[in-house]
N, C-alpha and C positions, 0 to 999 in steps of 0.2 A: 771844637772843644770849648767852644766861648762858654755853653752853661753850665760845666763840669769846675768842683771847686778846683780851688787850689789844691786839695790835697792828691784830688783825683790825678788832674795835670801831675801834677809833681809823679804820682808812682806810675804814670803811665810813659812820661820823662825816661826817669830811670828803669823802667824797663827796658826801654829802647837804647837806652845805653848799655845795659848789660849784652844785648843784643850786640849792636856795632863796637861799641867800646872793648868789651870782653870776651867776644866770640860767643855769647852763650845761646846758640842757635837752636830752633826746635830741635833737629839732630842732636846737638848736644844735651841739651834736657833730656832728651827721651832716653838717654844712657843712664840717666839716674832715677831709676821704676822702683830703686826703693825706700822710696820718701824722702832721701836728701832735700826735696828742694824745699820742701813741708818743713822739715828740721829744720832746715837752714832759716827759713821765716820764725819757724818758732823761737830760735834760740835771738831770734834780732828783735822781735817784741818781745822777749821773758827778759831780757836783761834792757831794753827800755825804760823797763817798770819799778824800776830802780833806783833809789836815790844817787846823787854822783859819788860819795862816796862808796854808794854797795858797790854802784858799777867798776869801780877802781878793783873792788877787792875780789870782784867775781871773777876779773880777767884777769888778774896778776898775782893772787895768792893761792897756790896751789890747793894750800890745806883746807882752804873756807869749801863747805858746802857744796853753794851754787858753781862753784869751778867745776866741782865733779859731774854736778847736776849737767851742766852746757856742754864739758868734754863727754859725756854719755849720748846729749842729742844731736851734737853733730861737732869735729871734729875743730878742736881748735886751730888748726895750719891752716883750716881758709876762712878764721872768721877773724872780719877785720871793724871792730865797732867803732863808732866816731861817740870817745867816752863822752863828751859833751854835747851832744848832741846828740839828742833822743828823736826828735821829728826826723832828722836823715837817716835814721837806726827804721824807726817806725816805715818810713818810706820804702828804706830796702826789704824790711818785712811784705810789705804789700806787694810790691813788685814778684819776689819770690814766690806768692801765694799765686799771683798771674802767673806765673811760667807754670807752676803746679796744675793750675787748675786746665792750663791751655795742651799741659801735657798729656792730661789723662781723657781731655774731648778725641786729641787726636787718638789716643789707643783706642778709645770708645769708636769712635766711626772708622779705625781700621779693622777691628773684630766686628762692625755692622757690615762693612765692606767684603770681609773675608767669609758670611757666611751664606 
């Protein structure tokens, strides 16, 4: 991984953490076929892009907007943002986009498999 940036390392890091750290096993991903894991990235880069104080107000004020906006694309009881820091927000975005994209190879080559 020597010529992979930093950024790469870092979301490929934490992937592997989600992995070990959190249980979230290909088996586990593949229970969520219906884009959670795509939401769950989007809602960690859409609120990224946010100065610190939107971020405040997107997570903790019910009535603003973009709170509706995030609790629509994915649930707020499991989004946990690190308000200050947008690069570890950004990273878990990326990460999730891996579990998405490794989730829907495996469906693809088990419906190549099955036919």
């Amino acid at each position: 991984m020597a010529d992979l940036s930093q950024a790469l390392q870092d979301v490929i890091n934490e992937r592997r953490r989600q992995c070990t750290d959190e249980g979230y096993t290909a088996e586990h991903d593949d229970a969520h076929a219906d884009g959670e894991l795509a939401r769950a990235a989007a809602v960690y880069a859409l609120v990224s892009a946010l100065h610190d104080e939107e971020r405040k107000s997107a997570l903790y004020v019910s009535g603003l907007h973009m709170f509706s906006v995030v609790r629509r694309i994915w649930p707020a009881r499991w989004y946990n943002p690190k308000i200050k820091d947008r690069r570890r927000d950004l990273v878990r975005a990326g990460a999730l986009i891996v579990a998405e994209i490794e989730r829907l190879d495996r469906k693809s080559h088990q419906s190549a498999v099955a036919k």
